[in-house]
N, C-alpha and C positions, 0 to 999 in steps of 0.2 A: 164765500167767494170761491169760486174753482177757475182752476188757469192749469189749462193741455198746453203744454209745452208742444206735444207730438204734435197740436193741429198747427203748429208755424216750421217753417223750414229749418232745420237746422240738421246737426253732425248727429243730434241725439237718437234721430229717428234710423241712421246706423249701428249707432251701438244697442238699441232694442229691436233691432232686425235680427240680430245675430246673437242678441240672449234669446228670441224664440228659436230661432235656425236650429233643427234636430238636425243636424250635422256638426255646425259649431257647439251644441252642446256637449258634446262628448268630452270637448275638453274644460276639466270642470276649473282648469288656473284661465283658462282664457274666461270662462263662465264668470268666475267671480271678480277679474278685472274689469269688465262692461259693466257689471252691476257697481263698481268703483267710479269707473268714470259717468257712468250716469249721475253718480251722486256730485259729483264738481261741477256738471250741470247747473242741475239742481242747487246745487251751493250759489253758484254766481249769480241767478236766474232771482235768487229769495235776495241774496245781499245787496240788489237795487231796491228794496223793501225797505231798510235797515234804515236806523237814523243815525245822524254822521255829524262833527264836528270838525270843524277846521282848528289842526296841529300845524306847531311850525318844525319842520327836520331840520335840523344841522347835518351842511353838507360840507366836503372841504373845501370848497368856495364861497361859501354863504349859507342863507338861510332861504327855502321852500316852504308857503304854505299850503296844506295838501287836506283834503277834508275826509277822517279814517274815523271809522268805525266810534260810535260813543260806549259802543260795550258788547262785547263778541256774543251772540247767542248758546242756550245750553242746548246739547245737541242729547235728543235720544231715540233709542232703537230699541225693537221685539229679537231677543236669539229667537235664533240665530241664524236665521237667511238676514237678520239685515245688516250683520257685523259687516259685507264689505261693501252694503250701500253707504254704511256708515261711516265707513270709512275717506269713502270719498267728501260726503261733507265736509269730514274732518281734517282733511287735506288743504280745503280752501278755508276754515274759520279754524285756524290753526290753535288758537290760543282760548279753545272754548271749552268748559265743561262738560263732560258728559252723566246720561241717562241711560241704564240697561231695567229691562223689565223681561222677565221670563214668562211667557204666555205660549199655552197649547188647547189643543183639541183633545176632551174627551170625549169619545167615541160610546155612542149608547147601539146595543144590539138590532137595535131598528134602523140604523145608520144617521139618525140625528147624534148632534154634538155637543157642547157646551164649551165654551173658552173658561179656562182657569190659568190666574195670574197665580204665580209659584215665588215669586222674587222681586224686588225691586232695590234698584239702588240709583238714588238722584240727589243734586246738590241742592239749595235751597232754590226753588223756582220765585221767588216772591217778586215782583214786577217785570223779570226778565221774559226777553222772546225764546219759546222753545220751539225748536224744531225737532220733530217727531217723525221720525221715519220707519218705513217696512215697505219692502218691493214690492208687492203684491194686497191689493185692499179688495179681497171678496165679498164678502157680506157685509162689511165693515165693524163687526163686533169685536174682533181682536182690538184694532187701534182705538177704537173708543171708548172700550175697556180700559187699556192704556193708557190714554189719555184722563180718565176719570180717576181712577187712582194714584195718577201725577198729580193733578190740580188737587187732590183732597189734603195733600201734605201741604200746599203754600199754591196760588194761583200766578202763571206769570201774565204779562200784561199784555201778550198777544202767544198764538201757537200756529207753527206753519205746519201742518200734516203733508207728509212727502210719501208718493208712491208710485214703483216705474206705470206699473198697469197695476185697471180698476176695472169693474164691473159697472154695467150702468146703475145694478141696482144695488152696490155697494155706495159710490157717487149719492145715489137719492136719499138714501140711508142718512148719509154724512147731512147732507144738504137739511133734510129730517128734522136734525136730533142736533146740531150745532148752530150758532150763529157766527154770523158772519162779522161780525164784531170783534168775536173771541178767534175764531178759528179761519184759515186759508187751507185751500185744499190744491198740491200741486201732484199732477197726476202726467205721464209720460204718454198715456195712449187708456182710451176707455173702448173697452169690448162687452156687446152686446149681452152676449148667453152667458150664464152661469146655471153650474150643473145642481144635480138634488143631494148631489155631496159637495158644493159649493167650491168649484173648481173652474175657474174664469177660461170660457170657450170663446176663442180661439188661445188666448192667455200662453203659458210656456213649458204651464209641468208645475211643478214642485221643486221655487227657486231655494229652499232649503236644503234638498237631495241633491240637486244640480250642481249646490256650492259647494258642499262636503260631504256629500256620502249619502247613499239610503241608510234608512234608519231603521229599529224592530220596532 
């Protein structure tokens, strides 16, 4: 299942105006607070997903019964452009586990690449929903890389893949090689071209450099 947030109206399609805007880029605390609040978005957007139980509050006049959460989702992310999309998730499923996995591009002389996972650290996922995030889904081999070496340690029993912008032919990838049983794909905006060094055209740059710093 794939669901564009960016094709319905909302405030989000401002704040990914202005993570592409080479202008507002320049300031890279503004930069990584958009890619924040996209992710609360995103948070609120999955949490009508969610399944829920009716709790009663104790108020100081009484009692409210209010129907919360049956169990907070484990939340994870690719370093490190996605630490402050991730953040924002994390902001709205406050009381949730977290997921880091360390994945890069190694770069071959002919300018093909290969994703290598370096790291992982994740709680046990065994029936729980994970959401999985990274701002940017190109080719889609990073995140489903990712995602495959998640599920290999314990499967949870659904997984939300979150990304601001996608490629289309990342998207078909996803659509490819996942079911829609297991996997939800929530994407911010999908853009046509991707380049021969897999760089999403019109897309933003390199929301990793953006966030903190060019790298060697």
């Amino acid at each position: 299942m794939i669901i564009n947030l960016g094709s319905q109206l909302s405030v989000l399609n401002q704040f990914i105006a202005e993570l592409r805007s080479v202008e507002i880029q320049k300031d890279s605390m503004r930069f990584r607070r958009n890619l924040e609040r996209c992710g609360e978005i995103f948070a609120y957007e999955i949490s009508r997903k969610l399944a829920y139980e009716e709790q009663e509050v104790i108020t100081s006049l009484g009692a409210a019964t209010i129907p919360l959460l049956r169990q907070s989702p484990v939340l994870g992310t690719i370093l490190r452009a996605g630490l402050p999309f991730h953040q924002g998730l994390l902001n709205i499923f406050d009381k949730s586990e977290n997921a880091f996995v360390s994945a890069y591009r190694k770069h071959r002389k002919n300018g093909e690449f290969t994703i290598k996972i370096e790291y992982i650290s994740a709680p046990d996922l065994t029936d729980r929903v994970l959401i999985l995030s990274d701002p940017m889904l190109a080719t889609g081999l990073s995140i489903s890389l990712a995602y495959k070496e998640l599920i290999a340690r314990a499967k949870p029993s659904h997984t939300h893949i979150v990304s601001i912008l996608a490629s289309a032919e990342g998207v078909e990838y996803m659509k490819k090689h996942f079911s829609s049983s297991d996997v939800t794909l929530w994407v911010g905006a999908i853009d046509d071209e991707l380049t021969a060094q897999a760089f999403i055209v019109p897309g933003l740059g390199d929301a990793g450099d953006l966030a903190y710093g060019k790298k060697i």
